[in-house]
C-alpha positions as CSV (number, residue, x, y, z in Angstrom):
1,X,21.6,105.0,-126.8
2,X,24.9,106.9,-125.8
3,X,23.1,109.0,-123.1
4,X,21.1,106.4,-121.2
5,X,24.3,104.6,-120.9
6,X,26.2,107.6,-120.1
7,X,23.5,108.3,-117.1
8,X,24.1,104.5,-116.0
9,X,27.5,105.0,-115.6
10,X,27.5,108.0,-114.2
11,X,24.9,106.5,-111.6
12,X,27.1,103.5,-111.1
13,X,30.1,105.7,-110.5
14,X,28.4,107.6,-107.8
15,X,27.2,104.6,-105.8
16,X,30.9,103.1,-106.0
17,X,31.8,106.4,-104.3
18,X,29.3,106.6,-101.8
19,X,28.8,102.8,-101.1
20,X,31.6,102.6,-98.4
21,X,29.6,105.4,-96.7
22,X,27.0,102.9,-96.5
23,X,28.8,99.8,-95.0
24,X,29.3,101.7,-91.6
25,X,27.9,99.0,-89.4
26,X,25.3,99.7,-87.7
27,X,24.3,98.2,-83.9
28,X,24.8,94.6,-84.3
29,X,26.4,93.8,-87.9
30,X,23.5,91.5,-90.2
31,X,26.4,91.5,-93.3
32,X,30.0,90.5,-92.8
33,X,32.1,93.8,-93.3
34,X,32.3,95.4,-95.9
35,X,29.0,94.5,-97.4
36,X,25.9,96.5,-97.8
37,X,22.0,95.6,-97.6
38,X,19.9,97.5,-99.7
39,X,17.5,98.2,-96.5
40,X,21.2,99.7,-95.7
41,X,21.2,101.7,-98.8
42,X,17.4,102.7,-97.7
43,X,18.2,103.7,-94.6
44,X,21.2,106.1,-95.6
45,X,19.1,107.5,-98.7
46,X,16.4,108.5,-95.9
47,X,19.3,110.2,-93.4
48,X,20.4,111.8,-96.2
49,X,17.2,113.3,-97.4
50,X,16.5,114.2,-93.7
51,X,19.6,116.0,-93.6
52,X,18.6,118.5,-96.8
53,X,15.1,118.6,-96.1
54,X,16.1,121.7,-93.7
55,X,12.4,123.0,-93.3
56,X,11.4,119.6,-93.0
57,X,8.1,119.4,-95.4
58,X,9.0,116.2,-96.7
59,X,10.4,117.9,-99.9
60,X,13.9,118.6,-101.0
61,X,14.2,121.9,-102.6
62,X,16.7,122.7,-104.9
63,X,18.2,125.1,-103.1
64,X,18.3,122.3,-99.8
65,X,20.0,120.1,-102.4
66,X,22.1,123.0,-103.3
67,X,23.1,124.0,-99.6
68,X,23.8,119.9,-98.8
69,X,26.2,119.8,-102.3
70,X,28.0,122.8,-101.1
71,X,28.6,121.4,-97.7
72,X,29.9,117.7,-98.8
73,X,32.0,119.1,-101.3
74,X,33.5,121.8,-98.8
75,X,34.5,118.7,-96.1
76,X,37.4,119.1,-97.2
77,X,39.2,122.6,-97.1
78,X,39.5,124.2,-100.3
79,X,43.7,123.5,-101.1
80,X,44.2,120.5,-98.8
81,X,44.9,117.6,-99.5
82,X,41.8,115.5,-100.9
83,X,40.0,118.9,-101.5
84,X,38.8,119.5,-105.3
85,X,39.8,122.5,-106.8
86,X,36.5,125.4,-107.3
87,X,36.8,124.3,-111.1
88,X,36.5,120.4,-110.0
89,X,34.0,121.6,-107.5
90,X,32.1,123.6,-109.7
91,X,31.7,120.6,-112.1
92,X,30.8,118.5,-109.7
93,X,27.7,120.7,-108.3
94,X,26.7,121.2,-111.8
95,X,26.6,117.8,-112.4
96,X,24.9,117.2,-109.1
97,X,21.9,120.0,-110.3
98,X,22.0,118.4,-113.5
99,X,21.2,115.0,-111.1
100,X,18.8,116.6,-109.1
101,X,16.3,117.7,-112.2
102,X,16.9,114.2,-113.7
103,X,15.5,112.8,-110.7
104,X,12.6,115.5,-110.1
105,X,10.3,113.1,-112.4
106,X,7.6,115.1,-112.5
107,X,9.0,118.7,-113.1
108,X,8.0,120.1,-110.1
109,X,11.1,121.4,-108.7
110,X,11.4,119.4,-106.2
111,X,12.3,116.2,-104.6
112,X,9.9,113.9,-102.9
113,X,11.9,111.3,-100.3
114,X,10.5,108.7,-103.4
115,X,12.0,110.3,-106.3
116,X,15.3,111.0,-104.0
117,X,15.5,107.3,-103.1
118,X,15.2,105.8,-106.9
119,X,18.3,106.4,-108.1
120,X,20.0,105.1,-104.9
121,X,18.3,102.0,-105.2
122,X,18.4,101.1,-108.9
123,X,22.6,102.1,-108.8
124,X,22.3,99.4,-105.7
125,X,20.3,96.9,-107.6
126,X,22.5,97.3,-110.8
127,X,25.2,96.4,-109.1
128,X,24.2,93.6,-106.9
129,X,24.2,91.1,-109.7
130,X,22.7,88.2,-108.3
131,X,19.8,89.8,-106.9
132,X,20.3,88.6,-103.2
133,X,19.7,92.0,-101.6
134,X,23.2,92.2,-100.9
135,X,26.0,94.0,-102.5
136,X,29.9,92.1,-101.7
137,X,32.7,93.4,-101.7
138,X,33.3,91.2,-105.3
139,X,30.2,92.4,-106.3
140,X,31.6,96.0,-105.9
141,X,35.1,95.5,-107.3
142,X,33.3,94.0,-110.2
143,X,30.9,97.3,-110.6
144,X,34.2,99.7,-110.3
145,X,36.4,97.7,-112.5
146,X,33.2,98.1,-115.1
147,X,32.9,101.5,-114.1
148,X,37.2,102.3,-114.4
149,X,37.1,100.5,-117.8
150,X,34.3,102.6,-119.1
151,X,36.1,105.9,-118.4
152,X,33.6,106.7,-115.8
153,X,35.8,106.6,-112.9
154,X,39.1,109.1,-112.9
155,X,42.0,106.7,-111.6
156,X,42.3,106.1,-107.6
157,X,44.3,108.4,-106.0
158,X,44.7,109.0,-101.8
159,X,41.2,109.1,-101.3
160,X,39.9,106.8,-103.8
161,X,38.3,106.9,-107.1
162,X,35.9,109.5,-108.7
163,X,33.6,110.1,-110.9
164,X,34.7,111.8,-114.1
165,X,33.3,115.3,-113.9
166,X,34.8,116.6,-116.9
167,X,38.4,116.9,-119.2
């Protein structure tokens, strides 16, 4: 039972991260700040598979996923501040591949925009707790305290809390 609740908090931990990324408000705000929708969460999921899918056949290739890892986790210069070291890095993509099969339900390789949404959107619906569609800010302070307590969340620093890739 340690590793299905090992993948659920490593799920949770990546949503706390990437959550904020989904509160940018969009045209005329439907949530008060700092909430998110999961048609929100939807939405991003889709940009972000339309982003990878480079050759654009409605697939995510491994080495798409690969090339879109390599670019978010080079935003920041390699020794700048906020930057992960190539040994943080490098566990990070790992993890990230080791993501990307676990999602790949059916072997094949590659990611359909379903299989690539899933995960998104079960992390979202763990989290919103009362089933409402939305996710609150207390809603997400709850998630990352459970996720901090857990160990799955290294502590904040200047840009926030991360997932634990590693000791």
């Amino acid at each position: 039972m340690l590793l299905p609740n090992l993948a659920r908090l490593a799920t949770l931990a990546g949503l706390m991260i990437a959550l904020p990324l989904h509160a940018a408000p969009a045209k005329k705000a439907a949530t008060p700040k700092g909430n998110v929708t999961r048609a929100q969460v939807m939405a991003q999921a889709r940009q972000v598979f339309d982003r990878a899918d480079t050759n654009k056949d409605n697939f995510m290739s491994l080495a798409e996923f690969g090339k879109r890892m390599t670019m978010v986790l080079n935003r920041n210069p390699p020794g700048t501040p906020g930057a992960p070291s190539k040994e943080q890095a490098q566990k990070m993509l790992n993890a990230a591949v080791a993501a990307f099969h676990a999602v790949d339900t059916n072997g094949d390789g590659k990611l359909s925009r379903e299989e690539a949404s899933r995960r998104p959107l079960a992390a979202f619906d763990m989290i919103d707790t009362n089933h409402d569609g939305v996710v609150t800010l207390a809603e997400k302070l709850a998630a990352h305290k459970a996720a901090a307590a857990a160990g799955a969340l290294e502590p904040a620093g200047p840009a926030g809390a991360r997932p634990v890739t590693g000791r």
